[in-house]
MARVEX-156989 format. One record per residue (C-alpha): chain; residue number from 1; residue in one letter; z, y, x. Coordinates in nm, 4 decimals. Layout:
// MARVEX-156989
FILUM	cadena	num	residuo	zz	yy	xx
FILUM	A	NUM	A	Z	Y	X
...
***
This chain:
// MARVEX-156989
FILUM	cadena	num	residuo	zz	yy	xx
FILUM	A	1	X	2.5969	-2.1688	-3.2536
FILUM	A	2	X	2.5828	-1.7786	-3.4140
FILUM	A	3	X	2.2599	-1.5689	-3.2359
FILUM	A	4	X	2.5548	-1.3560	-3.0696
FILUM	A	5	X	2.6905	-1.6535	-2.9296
FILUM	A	6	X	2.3852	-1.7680	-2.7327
FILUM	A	7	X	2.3127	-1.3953	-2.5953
FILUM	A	8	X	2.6345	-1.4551	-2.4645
FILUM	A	9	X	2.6264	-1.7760	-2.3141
FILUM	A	10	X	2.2954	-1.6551	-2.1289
FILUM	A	11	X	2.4221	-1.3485	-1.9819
FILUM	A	12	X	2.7032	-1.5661	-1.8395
FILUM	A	13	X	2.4423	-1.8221	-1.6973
FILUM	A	14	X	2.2799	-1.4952	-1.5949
FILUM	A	15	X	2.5676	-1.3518	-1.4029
FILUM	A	16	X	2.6388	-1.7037	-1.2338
FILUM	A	17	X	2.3080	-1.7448	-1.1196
FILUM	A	18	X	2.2489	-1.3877	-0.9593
FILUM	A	19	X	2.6405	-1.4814	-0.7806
FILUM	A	20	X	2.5239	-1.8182	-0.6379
FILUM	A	21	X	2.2016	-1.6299	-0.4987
FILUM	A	22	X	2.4025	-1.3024	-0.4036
FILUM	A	23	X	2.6394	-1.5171	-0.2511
FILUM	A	24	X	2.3463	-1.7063	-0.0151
FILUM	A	25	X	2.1891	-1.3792	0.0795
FILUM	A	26	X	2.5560	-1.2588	0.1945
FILUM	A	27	X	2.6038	-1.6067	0.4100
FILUM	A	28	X	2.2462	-1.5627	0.5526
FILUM	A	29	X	2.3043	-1.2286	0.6554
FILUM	A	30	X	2.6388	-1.3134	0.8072
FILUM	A	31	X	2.4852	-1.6123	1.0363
FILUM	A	32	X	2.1830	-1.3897	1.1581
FILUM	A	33	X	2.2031	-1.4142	1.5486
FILUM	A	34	X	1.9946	-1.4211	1.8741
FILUM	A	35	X	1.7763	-1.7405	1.6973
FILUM	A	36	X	1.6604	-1.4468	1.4889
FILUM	A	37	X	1.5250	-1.2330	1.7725
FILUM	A	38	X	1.4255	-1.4805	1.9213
FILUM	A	39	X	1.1723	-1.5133	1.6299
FILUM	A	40	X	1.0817	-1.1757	1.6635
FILUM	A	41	X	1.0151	-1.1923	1.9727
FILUM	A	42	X	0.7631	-1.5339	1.9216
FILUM	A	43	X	0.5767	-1.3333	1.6702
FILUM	A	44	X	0.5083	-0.9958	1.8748
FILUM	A	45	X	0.3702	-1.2780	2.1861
FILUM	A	46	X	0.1744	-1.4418	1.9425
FILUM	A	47	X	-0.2422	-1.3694	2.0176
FILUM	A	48	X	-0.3901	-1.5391	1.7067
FILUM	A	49	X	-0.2147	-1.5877	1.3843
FILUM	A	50	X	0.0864	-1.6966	1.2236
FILUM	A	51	X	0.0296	-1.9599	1.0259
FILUM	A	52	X	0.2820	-2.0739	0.7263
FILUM	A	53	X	0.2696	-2.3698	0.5401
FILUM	A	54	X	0.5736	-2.5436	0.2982
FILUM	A	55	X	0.5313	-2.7935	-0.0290
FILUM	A	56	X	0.5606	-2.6697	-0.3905
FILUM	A	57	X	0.8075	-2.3730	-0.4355
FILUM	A	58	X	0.9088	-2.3540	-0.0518
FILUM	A	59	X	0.4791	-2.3291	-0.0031
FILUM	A	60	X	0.4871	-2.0631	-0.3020
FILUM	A	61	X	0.7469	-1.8605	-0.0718
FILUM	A	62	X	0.5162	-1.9471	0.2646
FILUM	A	63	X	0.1979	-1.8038	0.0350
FILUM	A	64	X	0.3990	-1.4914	-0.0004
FILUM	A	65	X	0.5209	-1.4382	0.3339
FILUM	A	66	X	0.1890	-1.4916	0.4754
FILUM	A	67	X	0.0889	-1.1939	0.2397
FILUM	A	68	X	0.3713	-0.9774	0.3679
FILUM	A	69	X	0.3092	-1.0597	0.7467
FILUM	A	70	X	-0.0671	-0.9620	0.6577
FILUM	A	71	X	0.0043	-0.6471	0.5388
FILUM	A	72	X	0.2421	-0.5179	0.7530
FILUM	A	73	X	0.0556	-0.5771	1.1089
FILUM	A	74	X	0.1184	-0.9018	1.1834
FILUM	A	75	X	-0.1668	-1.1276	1.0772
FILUM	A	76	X	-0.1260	-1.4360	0.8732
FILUM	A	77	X	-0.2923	-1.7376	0.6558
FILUM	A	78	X	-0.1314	-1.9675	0.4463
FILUM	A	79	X	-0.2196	-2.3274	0.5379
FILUM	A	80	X	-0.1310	-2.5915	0.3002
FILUM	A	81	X	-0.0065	-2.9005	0.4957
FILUM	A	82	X	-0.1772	-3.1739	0.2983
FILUM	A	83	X	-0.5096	-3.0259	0.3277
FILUM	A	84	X	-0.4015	-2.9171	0.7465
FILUM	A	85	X	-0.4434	-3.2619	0.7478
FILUM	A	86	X	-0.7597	-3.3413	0.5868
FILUM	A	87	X	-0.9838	-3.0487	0.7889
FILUM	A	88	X	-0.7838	-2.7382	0.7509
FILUM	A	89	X	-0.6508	-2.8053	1.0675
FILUM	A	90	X	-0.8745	-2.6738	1.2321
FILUM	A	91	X	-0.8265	-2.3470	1.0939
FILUM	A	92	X	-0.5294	-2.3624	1.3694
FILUM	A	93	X	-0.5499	-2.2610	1.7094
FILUM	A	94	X	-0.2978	-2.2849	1.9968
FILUM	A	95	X	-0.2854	-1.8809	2.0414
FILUM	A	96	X	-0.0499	-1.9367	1.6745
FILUM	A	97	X	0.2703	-1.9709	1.5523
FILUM	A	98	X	0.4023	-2.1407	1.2946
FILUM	A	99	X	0.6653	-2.1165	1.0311
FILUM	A	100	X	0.7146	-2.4283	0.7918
FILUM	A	101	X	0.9432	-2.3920	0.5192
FILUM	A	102	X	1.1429	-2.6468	0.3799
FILUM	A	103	X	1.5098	-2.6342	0.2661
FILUM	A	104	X	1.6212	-3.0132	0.3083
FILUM	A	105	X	1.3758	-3.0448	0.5991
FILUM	A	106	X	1.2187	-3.4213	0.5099
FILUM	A	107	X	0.9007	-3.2811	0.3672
FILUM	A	108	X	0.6664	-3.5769	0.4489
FILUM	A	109	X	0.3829	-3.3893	0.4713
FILUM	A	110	X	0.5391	-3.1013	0.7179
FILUM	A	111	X	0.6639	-3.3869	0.9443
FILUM	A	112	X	0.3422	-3.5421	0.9789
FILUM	A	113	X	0.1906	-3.1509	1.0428
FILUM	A	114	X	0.4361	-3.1513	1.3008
FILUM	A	115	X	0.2772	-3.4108	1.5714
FILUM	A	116	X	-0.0379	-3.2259	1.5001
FILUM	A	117	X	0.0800	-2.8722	1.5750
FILUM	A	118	X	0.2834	-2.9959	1.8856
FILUM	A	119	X	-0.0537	-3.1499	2.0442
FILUM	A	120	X	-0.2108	-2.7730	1.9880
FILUM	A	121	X	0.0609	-2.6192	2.1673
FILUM	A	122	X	0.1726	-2.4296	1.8630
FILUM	A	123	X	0.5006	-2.3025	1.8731
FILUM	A	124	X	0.6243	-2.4100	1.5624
FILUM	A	125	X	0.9351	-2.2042	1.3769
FILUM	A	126	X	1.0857	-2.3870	1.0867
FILUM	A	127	X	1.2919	-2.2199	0.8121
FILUM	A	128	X	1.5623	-2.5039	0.6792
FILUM	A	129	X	1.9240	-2.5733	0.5235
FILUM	A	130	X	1.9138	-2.8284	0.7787
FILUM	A	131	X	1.9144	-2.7801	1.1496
FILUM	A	132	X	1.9492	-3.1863	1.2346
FILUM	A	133	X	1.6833	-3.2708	0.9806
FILUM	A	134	X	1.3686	-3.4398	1.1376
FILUM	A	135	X	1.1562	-3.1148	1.0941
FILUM	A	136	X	1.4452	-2.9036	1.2797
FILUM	A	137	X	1.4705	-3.1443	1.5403
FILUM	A	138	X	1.0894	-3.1118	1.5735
FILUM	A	139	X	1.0742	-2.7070	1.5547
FILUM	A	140	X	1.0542	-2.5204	1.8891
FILUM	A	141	X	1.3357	-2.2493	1.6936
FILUM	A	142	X	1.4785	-2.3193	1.4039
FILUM	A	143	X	1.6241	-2.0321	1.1335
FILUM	A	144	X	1.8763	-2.1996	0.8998
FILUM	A	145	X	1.8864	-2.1019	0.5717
FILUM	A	146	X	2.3017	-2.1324	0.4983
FILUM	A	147	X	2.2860	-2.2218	0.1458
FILUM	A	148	X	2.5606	-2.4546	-0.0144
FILUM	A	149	X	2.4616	-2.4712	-0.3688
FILUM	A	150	X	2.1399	-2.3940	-0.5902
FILUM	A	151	X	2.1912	-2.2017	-0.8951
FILUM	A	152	X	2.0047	-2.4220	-1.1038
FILUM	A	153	X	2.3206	-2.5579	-1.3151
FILUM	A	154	X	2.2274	-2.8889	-1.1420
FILUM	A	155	X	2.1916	-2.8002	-0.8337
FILUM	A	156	X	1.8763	-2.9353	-0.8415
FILUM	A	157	X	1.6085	-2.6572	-0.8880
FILUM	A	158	X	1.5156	-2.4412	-0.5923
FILUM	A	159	X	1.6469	-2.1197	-0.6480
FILUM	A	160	X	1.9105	-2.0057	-0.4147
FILUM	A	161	X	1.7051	-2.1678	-0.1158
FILUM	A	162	X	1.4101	-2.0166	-0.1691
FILUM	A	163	X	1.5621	-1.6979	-0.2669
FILUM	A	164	X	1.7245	-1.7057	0.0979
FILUM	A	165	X	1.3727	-1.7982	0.2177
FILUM	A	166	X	1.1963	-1.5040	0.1341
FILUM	A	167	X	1.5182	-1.2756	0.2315
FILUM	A	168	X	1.4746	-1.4222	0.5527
FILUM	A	169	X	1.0809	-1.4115	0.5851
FILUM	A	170	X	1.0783	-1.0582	0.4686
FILUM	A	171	X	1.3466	-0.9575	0.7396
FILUM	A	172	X	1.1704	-1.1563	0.9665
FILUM	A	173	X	0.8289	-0.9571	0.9018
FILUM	A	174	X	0.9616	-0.6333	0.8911
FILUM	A	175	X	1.1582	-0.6791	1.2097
FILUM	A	176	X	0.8541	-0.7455	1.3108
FILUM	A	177	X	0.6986	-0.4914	1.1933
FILUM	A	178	X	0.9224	-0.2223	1.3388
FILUM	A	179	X	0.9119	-0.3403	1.6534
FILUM	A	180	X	0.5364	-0.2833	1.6496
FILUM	A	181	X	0.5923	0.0376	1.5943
FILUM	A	182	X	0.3692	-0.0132	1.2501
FILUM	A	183	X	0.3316	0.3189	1.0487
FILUM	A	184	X	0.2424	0.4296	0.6693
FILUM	A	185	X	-0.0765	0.4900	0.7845
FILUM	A	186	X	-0.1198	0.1360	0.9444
FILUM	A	187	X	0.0348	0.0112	0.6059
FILUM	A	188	X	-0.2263	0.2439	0.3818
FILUM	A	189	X	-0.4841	0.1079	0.6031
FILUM	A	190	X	-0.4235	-0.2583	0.4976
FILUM	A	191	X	-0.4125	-0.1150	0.1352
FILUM	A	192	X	-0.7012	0.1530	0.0988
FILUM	A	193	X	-0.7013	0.0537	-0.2741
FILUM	A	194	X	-0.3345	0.1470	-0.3376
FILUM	A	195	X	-0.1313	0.4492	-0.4125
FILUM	A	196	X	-0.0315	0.5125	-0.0753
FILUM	A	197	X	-0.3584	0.3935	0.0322
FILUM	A	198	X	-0.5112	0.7071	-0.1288
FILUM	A	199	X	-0.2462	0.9418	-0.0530
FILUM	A	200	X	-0.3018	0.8571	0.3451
FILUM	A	201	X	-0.6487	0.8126	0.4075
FILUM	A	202	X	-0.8796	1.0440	0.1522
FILUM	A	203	X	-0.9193	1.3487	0.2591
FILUM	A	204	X	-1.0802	1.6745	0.0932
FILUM	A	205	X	-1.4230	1.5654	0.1954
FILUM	A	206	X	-1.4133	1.2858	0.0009
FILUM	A	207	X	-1.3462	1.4091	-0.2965
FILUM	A	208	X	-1.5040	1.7823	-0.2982
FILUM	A	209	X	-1.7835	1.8920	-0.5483
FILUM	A	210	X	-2.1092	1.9421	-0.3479
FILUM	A	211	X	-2.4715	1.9617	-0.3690
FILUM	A	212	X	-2.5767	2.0033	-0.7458
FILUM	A	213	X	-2.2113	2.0348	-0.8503
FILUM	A	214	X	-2.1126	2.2998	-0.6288
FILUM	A	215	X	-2.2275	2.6200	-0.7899
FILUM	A	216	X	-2.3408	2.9584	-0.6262
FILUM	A	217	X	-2.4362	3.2596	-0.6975
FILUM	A	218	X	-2.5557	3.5531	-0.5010
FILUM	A	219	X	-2.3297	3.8878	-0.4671
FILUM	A	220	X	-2.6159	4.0610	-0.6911
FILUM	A	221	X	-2.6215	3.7934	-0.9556
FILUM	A	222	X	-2.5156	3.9428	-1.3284
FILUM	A	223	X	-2.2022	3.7735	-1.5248
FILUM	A	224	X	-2.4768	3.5693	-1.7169
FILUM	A	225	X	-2.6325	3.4251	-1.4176
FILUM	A	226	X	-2.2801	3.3207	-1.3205
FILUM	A	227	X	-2.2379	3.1116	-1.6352
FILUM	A	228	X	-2.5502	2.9169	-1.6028
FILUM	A	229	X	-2.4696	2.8236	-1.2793
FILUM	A	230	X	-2.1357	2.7160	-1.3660
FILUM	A	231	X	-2.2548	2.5002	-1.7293
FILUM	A	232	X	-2.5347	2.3679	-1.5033
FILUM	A	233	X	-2.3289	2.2397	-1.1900
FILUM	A	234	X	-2.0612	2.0845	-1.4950
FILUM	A	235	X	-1.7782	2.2727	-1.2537
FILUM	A	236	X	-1.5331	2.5343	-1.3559
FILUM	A	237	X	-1.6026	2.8560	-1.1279
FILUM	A	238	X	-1.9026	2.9466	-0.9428
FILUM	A	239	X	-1.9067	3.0296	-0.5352
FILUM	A	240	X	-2.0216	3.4218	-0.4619
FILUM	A	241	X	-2.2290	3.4960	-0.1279
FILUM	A	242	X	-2.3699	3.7289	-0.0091
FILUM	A	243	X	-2.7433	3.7406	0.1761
FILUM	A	244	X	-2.5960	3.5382	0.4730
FILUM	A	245	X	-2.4779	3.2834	0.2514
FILUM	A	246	X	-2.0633	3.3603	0.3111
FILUM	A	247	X	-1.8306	3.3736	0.0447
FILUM	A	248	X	-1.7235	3.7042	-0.1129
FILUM	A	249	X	-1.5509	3.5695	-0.4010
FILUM	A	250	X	-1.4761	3.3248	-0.6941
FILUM	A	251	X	-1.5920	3.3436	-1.0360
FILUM	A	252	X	-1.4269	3.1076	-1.3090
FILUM	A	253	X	-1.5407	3.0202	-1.6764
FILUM	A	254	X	-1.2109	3.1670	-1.7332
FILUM	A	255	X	-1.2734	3.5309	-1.5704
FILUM	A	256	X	-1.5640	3.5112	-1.7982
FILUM	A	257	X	-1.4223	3.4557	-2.1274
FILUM	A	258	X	-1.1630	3.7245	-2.0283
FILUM	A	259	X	-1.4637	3.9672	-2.0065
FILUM	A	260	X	-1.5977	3.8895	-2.3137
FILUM	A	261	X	-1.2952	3.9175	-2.5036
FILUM	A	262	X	-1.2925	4.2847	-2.3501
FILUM	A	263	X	-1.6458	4.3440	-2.3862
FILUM	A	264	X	-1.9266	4.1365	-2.5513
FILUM	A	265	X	-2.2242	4.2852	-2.3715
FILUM	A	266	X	-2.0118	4.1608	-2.0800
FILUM	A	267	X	-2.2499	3.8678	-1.9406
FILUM	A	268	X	-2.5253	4.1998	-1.8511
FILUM	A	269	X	-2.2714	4.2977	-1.5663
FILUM	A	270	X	-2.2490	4.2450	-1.2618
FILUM	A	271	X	-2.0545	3.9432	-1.1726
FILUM	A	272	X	-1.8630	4.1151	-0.8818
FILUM	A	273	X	-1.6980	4.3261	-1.1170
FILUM	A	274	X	-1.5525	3.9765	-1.2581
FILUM	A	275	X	-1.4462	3.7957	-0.9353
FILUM	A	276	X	-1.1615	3.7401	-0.7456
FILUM	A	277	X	-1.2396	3.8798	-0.4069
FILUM	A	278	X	-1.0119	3.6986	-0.2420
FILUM	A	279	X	-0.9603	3.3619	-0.3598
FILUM	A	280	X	-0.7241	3.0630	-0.1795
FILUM	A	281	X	-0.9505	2.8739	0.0341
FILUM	A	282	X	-0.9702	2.5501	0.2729
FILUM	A	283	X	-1.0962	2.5021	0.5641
FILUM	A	284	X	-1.1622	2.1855	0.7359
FILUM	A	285	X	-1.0619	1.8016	0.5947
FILUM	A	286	X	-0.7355	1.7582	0.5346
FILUM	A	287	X	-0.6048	1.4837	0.3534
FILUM	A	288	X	-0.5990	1.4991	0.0167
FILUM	A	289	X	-0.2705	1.4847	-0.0804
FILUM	A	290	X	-0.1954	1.8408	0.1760
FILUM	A	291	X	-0.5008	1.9711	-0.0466
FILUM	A	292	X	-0.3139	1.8934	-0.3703
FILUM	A	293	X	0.0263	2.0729	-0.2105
FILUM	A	294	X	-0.1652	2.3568	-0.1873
FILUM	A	295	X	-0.2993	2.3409	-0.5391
FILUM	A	296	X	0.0943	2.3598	-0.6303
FILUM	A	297	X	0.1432	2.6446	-0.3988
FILUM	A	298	X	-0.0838	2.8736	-0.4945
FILUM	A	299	X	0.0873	3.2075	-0.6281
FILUM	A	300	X	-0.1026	3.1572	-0.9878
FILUM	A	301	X	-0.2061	2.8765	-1.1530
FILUM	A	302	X	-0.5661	2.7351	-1.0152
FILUM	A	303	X	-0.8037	2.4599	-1.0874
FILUM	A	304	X	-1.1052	2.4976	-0.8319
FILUM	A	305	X	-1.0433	2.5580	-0.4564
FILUM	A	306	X	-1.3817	2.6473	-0.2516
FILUM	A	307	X	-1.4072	2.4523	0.1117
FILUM	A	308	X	-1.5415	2.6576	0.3756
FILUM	A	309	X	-1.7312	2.5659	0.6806
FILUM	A	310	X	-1.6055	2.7775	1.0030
FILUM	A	311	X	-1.9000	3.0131	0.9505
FILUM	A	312	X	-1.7050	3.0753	0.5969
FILUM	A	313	X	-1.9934	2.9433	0.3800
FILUM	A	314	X	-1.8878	2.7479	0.0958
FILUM	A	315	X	-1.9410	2.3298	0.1751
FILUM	A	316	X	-1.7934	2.1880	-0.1672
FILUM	A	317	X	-1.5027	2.3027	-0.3900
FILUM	A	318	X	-1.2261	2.0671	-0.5144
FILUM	A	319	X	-1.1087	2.0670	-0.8698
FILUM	A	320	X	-0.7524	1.9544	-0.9541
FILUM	A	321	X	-0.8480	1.7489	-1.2285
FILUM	A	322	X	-1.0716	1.5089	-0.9671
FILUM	A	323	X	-0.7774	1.5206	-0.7223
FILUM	A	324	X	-0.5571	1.3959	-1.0262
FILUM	A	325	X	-0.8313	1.0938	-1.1540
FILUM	A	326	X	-0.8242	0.9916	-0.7592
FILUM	A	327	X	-0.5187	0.9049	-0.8451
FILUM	A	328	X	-0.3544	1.1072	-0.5278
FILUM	A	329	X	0.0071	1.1777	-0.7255
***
């Protein structure tokens, strides 16, 4: 068989198998009913945990889902069911739910979790192909998962099933999830180490320039005094204020080497004759990503923007480079 050949015969497996598992997600979606909110509805009464457990790639999907419920405001563990049963029970309380997953519904170690979670009070949700199988005739609810056919060319290999597993577990958590009332910020919470993580919770306090590398320089200061200030801090303009300590304008490294292109006995001047007098601002802490709109909004290109306090001395000043290595875009 030619190279060309083969790449041929596996985009046709290809095809077949995404149509077997298309064709399961259609069927699931199409038998959705009131068992469904139903399910829902167990979850948003549940006062401790839900609590998923399955065997070997039906567990794989329950370790998942467990992570999805997590994240997205409903709390959840993964419990594998032969070590529920020697100690990890007790992990289990009867303010859970459960949801076991198993396709043909005969896992032996699910049906003897079963007894266990029924003398707990648990109620106890079971995903399956197989309503009348001994764990759906021991599940308070059962969600059926309508596949006819695996795609494994034997129809042997989970695949459609526990495709149609975590279709239904992810539409079961983010049913959930709505019906919460759950919110980016909730999500960002549950992810303060992701993008959206930083986008909604750091705010311009967090990631301002202050003490040592916020520099200042009084109104009086010369252009020289101005540089020092701004090498020394390691920052890219320099705060001026006035006796009081309010701002009266921003000095850049780059208003500097302007002036010395003009004139070299420039740094001897006075460094209000180099400032901008009225430079963009911020007040308050807004989060960080408003801070970087305004970076992008600013009539001319800027790098460093000065945070006030309400008395308008400077606090800190933000550079767009730091906003950028927070990784807020």
């Amino acid at each position: 068989m030619n190279a060309t050949l083969e790449r041929t015969d596996a985009l046709a497996v290809a095809r077949e198998v995404l149509q077997i598992e298309l064709e399961a997600l259609q069927r699931l979606m199409e038998t959705l009913d009131s068992r469904f909110e139903q399910a829902v509805e167990a979850l948003l009464a549940c006062e401790g945990r839900v609590v998923l457990s399955g065997v070997g790639k039906s567990g794989a999907i329950a370790r998942k889902l467990a992570g999805t419920f997590s994240s997205t405001g409903t709390p959840a563990i993964f419990v594998h069911p032969t070590e529920a049963a020697h100690g990890d029970l007790g992990t289990i309380t009867e303010q859970d739910v459960a949801i076991l997953l198993s396709f043909r519904g005969e896992s032996d170690e699910l049906a003897l979790l079963c007894p266990a979670l029924k003398r707990l009070q648990v109620y106890t949700l079971v995903f399956t192909g197989r309503p009348d199988s001994t764990l759906g005739r021991m599940a308070d609810l059962v969600l059926e998962i309508p596949v006819e056919r695996e795609a494994c060319p034997h129809n042997l290999a989970p695949t459609a099933s526990t495709t149609a597993m975590l279709a239904l577990g992810d539409a079961l958590a983010m049913a959930t999830m709505a019906a919460r009332g759950f919110t980016p910020r909730d999500f960002a919470l549950n992810h303060p180490a992701g993008a959206l993580g930083r986008r909604l919770l750091i705010r311009a306090h967090d990631v301002m320039r202050t003490g040592d590398a916020l520099a200042t320089v009084p109104e009086t200061a010369l252009l020289r005094d101005a540089l020092f200030a701004i090498t020394k801090a390691g920052a890219g303009a320099a705060c001026v204020v006035n006796a009081d300590g309010v701002m009266v304008g921003l000095v850049t490294d780059g208003d500097i080497r302007r002036r010395l292109l003009q004139d070299e006995s420039a740094l001897g001047r006075p460094v209000s004759e180099a400032m901008t007098r009225q430079p963009m601002t911020l007040r308050g802490n807004p989060l960080a990503i408003e801070v970087l709109e305004r970076f992008h909004s600013a009539p001319a290109k800027i790098g460093d923007l000065p945070v006030l306090d309400d008395t308008g001395k400077p606090v800190g000043i933000i550079v767009l480079k730091d906003l950028l290595r927070a990784g807020i875009v």
